[in-house]
C-alpha positions in Angstrom: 183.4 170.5 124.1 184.4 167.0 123.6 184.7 164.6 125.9 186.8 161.3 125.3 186.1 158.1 124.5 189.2 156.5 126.5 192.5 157.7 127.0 194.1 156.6 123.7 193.1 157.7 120.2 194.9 154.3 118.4 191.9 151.8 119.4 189.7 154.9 117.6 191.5 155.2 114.7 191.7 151.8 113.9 188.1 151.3 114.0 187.4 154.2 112.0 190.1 153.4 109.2 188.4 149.5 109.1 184.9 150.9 109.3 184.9 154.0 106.4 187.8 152.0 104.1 185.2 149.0 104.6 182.5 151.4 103.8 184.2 153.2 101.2 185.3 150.2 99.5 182.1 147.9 99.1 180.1 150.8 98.3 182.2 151.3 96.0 182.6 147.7 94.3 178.6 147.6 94.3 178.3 151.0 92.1 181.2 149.2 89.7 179.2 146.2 89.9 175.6 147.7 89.1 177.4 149.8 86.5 178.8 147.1 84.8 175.7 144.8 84.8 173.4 147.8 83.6 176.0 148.4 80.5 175.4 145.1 79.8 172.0 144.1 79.9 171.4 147.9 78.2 173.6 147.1 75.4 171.7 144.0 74.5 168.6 145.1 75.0 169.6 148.0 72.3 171.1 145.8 69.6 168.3 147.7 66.9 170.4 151.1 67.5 173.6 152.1 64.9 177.2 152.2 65.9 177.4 155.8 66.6 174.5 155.8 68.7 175.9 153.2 70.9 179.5 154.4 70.9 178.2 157.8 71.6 175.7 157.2 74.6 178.9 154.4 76.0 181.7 156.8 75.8 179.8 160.0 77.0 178.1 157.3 79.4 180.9 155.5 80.8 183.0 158.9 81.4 180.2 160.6 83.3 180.5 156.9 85.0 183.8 157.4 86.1 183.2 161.4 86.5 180.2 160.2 89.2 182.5 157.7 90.9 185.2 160.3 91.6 182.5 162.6 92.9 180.8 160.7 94.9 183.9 159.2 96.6 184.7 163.1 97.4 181.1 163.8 98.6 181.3 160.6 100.4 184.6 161.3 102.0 183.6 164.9 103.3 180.3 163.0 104.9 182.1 160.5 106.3 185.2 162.8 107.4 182.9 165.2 109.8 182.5 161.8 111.7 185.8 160.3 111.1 187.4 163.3 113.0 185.5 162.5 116.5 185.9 159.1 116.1 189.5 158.9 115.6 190.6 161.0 118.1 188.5 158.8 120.6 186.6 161.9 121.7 182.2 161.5 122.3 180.5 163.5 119.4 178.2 166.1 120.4 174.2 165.9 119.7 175.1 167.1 116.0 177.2 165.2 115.0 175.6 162.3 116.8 173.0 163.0 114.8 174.9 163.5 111.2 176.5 160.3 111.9 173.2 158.4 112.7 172.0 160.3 108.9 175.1 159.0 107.3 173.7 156.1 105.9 170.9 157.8 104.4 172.8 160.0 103.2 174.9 158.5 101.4 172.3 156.1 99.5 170.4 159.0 98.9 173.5 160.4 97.1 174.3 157.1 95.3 170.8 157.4 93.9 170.7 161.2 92.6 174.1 160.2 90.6 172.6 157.4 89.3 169.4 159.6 88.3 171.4 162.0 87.3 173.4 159.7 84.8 169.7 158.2 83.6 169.3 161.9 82.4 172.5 162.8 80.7 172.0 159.2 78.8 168.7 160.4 77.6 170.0 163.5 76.2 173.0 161.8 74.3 170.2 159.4 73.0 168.3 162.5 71.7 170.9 164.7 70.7 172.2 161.4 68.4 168.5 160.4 67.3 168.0 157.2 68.9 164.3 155.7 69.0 162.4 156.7 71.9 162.1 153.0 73.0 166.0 152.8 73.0 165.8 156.1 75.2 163.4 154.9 77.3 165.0 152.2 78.2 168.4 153.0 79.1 167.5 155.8 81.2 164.2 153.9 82.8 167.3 150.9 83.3 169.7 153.3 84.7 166.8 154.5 87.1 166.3 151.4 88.1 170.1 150.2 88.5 170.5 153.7 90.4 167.7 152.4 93.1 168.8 149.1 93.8 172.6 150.5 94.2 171.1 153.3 96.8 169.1 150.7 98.3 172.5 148.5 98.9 174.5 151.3 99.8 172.1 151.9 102.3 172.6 148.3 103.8 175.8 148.3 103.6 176.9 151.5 105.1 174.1 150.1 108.1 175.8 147.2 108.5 179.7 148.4 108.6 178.4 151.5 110.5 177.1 149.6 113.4 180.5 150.4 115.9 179.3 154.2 115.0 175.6 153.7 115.4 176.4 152.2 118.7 178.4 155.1 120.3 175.9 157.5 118.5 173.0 156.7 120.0 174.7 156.8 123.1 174.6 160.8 122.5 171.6 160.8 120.7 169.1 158.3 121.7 166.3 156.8 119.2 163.4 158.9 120.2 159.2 158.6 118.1 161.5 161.1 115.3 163.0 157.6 113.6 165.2 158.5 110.7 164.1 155.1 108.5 161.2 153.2 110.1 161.1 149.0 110.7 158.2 149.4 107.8 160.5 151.9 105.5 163.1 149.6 105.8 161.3 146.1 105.1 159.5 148.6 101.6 162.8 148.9 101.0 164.0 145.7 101.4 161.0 144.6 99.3 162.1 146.8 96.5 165.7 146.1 96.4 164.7 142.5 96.3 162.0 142.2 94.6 160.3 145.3 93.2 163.1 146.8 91.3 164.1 143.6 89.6 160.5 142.8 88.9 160.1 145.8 87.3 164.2 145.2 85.2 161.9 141.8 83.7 159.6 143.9 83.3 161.2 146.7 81.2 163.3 143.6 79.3 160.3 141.4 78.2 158.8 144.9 77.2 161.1 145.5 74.4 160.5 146.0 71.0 160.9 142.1 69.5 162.8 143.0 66.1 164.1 138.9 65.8 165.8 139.2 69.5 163.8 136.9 71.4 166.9 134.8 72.6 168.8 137.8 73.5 165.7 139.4 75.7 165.3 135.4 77.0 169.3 135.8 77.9 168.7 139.3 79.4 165.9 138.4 81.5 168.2 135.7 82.8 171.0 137.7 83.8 168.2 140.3 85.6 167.0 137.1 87.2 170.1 135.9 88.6 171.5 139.3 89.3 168.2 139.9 91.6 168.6 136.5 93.4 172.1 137.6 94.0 171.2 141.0 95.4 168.1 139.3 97.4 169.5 136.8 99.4 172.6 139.2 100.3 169.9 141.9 101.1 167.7 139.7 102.5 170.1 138.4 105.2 171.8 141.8 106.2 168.0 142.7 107.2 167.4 139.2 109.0 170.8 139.8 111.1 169.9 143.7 111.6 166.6 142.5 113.0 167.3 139.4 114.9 170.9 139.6 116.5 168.9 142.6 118.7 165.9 140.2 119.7 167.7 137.7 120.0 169.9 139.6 122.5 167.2 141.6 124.3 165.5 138.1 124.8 168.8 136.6 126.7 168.8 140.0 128.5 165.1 139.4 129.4 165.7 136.0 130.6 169.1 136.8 132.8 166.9 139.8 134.4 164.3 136.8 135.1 167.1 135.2 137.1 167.9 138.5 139.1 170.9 139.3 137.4 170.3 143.5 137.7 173.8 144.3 136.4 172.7 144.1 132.5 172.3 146.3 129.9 171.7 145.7 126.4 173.3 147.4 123.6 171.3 149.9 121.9 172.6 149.3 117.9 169.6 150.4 116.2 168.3 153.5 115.6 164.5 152.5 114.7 162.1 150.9 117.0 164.3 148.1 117.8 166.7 151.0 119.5 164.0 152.2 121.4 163.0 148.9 122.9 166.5 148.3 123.4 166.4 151.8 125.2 163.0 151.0 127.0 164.4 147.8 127.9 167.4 149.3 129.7 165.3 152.0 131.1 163.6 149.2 133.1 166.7 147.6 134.3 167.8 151.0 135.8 164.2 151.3 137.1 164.9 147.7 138.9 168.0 148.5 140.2 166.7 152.0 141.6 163.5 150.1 142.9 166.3 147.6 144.7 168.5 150.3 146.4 165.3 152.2 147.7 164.3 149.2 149.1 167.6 148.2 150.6 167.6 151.8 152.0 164.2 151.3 153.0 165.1 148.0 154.7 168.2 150.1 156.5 165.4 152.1 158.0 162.6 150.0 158.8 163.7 146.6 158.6 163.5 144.0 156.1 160.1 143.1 156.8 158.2 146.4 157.0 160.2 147.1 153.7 158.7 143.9 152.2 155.4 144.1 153.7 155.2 148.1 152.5 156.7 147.4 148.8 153.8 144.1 148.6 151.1 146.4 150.1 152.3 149.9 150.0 152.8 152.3 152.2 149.9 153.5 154.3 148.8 155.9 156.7 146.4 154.0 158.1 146.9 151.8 161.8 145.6 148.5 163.2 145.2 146.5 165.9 147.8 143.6 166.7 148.9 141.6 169.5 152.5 141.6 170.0 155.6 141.3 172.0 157.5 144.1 173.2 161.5 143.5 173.7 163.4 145.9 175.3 167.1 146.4 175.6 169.2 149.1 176.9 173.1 149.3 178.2 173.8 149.7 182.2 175.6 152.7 183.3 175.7 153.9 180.0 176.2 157.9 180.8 179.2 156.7 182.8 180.8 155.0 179.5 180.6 158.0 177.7 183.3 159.6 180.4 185.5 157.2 179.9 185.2 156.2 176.5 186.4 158.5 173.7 183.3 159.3 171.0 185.2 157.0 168.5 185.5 154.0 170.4 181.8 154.7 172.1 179.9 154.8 169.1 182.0 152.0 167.4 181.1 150.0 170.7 177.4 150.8 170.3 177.1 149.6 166.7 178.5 145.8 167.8 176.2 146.1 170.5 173.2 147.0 167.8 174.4 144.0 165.3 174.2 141.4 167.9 170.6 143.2 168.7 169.8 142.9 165.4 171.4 139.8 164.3 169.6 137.8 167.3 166.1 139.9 166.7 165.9 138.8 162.8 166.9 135.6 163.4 163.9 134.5 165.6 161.5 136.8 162.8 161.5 140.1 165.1 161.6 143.3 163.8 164.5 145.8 165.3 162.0 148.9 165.3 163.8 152.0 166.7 167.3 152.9 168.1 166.7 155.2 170.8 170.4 156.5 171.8 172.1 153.4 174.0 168.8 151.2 173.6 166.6 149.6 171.2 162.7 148.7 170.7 161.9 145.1 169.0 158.9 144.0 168.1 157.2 140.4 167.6 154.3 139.8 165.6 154.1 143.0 163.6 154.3 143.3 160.5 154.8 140.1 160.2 152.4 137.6 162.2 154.7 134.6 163.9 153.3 131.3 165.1 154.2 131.7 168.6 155.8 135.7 169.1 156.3 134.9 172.8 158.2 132.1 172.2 161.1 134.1 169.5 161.0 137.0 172.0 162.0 135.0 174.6 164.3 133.2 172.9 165.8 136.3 171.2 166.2 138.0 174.5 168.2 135.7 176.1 170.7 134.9 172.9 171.1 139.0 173.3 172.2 138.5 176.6 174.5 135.9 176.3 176.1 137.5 172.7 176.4 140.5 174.7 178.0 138.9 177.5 180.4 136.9 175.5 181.4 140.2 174.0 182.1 141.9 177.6 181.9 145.5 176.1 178.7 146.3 178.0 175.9 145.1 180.3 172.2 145.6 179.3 168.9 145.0 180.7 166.2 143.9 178.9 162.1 143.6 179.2 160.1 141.6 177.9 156.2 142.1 177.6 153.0 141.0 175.5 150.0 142.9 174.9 147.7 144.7 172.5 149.3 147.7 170.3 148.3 150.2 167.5 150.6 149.5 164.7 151.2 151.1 161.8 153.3 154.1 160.1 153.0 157.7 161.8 154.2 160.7 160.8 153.7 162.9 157.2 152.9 161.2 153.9 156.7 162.5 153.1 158.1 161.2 156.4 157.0 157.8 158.0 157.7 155.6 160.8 156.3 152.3 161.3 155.8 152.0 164.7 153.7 150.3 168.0 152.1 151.8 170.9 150.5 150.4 173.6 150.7 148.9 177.3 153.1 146.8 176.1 156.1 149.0 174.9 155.6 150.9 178.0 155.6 147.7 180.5 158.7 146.6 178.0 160.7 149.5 179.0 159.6 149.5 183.0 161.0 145.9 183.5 164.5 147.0 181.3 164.8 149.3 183.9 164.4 146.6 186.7 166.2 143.9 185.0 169.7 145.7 185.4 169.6 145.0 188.9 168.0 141.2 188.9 170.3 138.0 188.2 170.1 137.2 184.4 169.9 140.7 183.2 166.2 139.2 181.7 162.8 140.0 183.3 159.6 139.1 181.4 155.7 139.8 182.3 154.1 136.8 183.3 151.8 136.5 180.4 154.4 136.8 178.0 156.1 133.1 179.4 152.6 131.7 180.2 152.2 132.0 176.1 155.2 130.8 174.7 155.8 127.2 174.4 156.6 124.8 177.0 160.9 123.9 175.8 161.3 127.3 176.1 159.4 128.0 179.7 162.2 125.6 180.9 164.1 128.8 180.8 162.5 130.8 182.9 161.2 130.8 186.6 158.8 133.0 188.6 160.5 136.4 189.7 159.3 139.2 191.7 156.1 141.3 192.0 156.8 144.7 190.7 154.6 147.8 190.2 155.1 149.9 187.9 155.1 153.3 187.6 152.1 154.4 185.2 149.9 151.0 185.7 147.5 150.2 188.6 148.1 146.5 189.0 150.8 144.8 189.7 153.0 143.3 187.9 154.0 139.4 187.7 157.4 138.7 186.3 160.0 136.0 185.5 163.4 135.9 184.9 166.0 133.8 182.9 167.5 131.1 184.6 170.5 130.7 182.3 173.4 133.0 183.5 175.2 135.2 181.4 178.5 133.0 180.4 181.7 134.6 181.4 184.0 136.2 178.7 186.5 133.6 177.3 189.9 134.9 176.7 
């Protein structure tokens, strides 16, 4: 079943009549072309042979010449239709034809090659069958041979190079795995031989000719070979340049723009070698970013930014410690009475502004929002992250989530504040975790919330927790009442906030 490429076929068919007419065309013009040029430098190489021999081997020649054109353009069009049919209809090709497509230029020089082989063969026959010297033999069909492999070698690059819209939405289907179809190192041999090898070896053949008085004609021949090959190299030559370094090139902006943070950025995979596979490997570590980015954002959601950084640096660890820090506690007054009046809508929607201004005013003084426990919340100060002076943002955060609260006038709250040694660290099941504090402190945290509702301010913090934070924001606070708590033997010294909660502007 085919799925489709967009919702209209005309953008399709267009590219597919410009890629396989292109195709068809050039590799096309460079059999003409190699067929003329080896007629040539054949038929002055063979000066020594009679005027049958030649007009036999050039007529029999030149109409198995046009009889291998016509069927190779046939061959060609049935391996280029099975991929012309998917394309122009806009639909994705299946793994198959993926595949057969990815083959096609292979295929095709491969078939370029055995006609020319083919016609090497039939020339030596009509050589024989008219008694031509076996050095005249030899060296049409070794020429033709030769001709044959630099044509399949150019039809190869060609077809690569016209292909490349194909290639592209190919190996979207069937990505370049370790089973490469032509290797970086087959194609540079081949490179190597259509540039140099083969036309080495046409010299060769030419300055190897029997002399017979035609020194200035194998001096001419050699020539033509020479410039032909310089022709045929540099076009070769750069095709393989631009097939190998418009991908680095392009993978090493991709590289850099990832360097910047840019996430969103994937690099075409247009190669079907080991270039494709880095440009698949490269994208592979993109996605692996961006996944590695939303788990952490989730992450984050869960546990707050700064467990989530600390955990990613560090990793994540069963393992507790140790750490002074201060407890803040917050909870709404009279919330069970809110939920009668309240419909569960409007309740919860009132509960998460009541959280974002908990949360806003917590991670702006470097506090870490730890739990939400129904109508109230647990923050912590000092853990993960060490601060300068804990007590100080604590006390500081608390009373801007009194006063944001207040200037809201959805709710009331209460909130305690103590300091004290904890256990910290992340409980639960290697598949589960919460990073979490325990200790005196938490507990005294949640004591004084409960006694705050009823004091002015709304704030009431332990005595040590103001004796440690810095003298500006003592200024704040003065001495409260003794309390003692449920759960601890001594009691408790507190303060309270001196600044009222501001009334509601409307």
């Amino acid at each position: 079943m085919h799925e489709e490429l967009h919702s209209g076929a005309a953008p399709e068919l267009s590219l597919a009549l410009r890629t396989f007419g292109g195709i068809g065309g050039l590799v096309l013009l460079a059999n003409v072309a190699g067929g003329v040029v080896a007629g040539a430098l054949l038929a002055t190489l063979n000066g020594d042979t009679t005027r049958h021999q030649q007009f036999v081997v050039l007529v029999f020649g030149g109409v198995y010449g046009v009889f291998a054109l016509l069927l190779g353009a046939t061959v060609g069009f049935v391996l280029q239709g099975r991929t012309l049919r998917w394309l122009a209809r806009g639909q994705i090709p299946t793994r198959d034809e993926a595949r057969r497509a990815l083959r096609h230029p292979l295929d095709l020089a491969v078939m370029t090659g055995a006609l020319w082989f083919v016609g090497a063969g039939v020339c030596a026959l009509l050589g024989a069958s008219v008694h031509a010297a076996a050095h005249n033999i030899v060296g049409v069909s070794g020429g033709l041979v030769l001709a044959g492999l630099t044509t399949a070698g150019v039809t190869y690059l060609i077809v690569v190079w016209l292909g490349r819209p194909i290639t592209v939405i190919a190996l979207s289907v069937y990505p370049p795995t370790e089973a490469i179809i032509f290797t970086l190192r087959t194609r540079m041999l081949l490179n190597w031989m259509v540039t140099t090898g083969i036309p080495l070896l046409g010299i060769i053949l030419i300055l190897a000719s029997p002399r017979h008085g035609h020194s200035d004609v194998r001096i001419k021949a050699g020539l033509g070979a020479a410039i032909v090959a310089m022709v045929i190299g540099s076009t070769a030559s750069s095709m393989l340049s631009r097939a190998i370094g418009n991908p680095l090139r392009r993978m090493a902006a991709t590289v850099e723009r990832i360097g910047e943070g840019d996430l969103e950025i994937d690099v075409e995979v247009d190669d079907v070698g080991e270039i494709g596979m880095l440009q698949r490997g490269l994208n592979d570590m993109v996605e692996g970013l961006r996944e590695r980015e939303r788990i952490q954002d989730l992450f984050g959601r869960h546990v707050g930014p700064a467990v989530a950084e600390e955990a990613i640096l560090g990793g994540v660890t069963l393992s507790g410690e140790s750490r002074d820090v201060v407890a803040l506690f917050v909870d709404i007054t009279a919330s069970t009475s809110l939920t009668r009046r309240t419909g569960p809508v409007e309740f919860v929607g009132m509960l998460n502004r009541f959280f974002s201004v908990v949360v806003d005013a917590v991670e702006t003084h470097g506090g870490l929002v730890n739990k939400f426990e129904g109508d109230a919340a647990l923050c912590i100060f000092g853990a993960p992250v060490e601060l300068e002076n804990a007590a100080t943002s604590a006390l500081a955060a608390a009373r801007l989530i009194r006063d944001e609260v207040a200037l809201a006038g959805e709710v009331e709250v209460g909130i305690g504040v103590a300091w004290g040694p904890v256990i910290a660290g992340q409980i639960g099941a290697a598949s589960r975790l919460e990073y979490t504090v325990i200790g005196d402190a938490v507990n005294e945290a949640a004591r004084l919330t409960d006694l705050a509702k009823r004091v002015d301010g709304n704030i009431l913090a332990s005595e040590a927790t103001v004796e440690a934070a810095d003298p500006a924001e003592q200024e704040h606070w003065v001495k409260g009442r003794v309390f003692r708590l449920r759960g601890r033997d001594a009691p408790t010294h507190t303060y309270r906030s001196l600044q009222p909660a501001p009334v509601p502007v409307d």
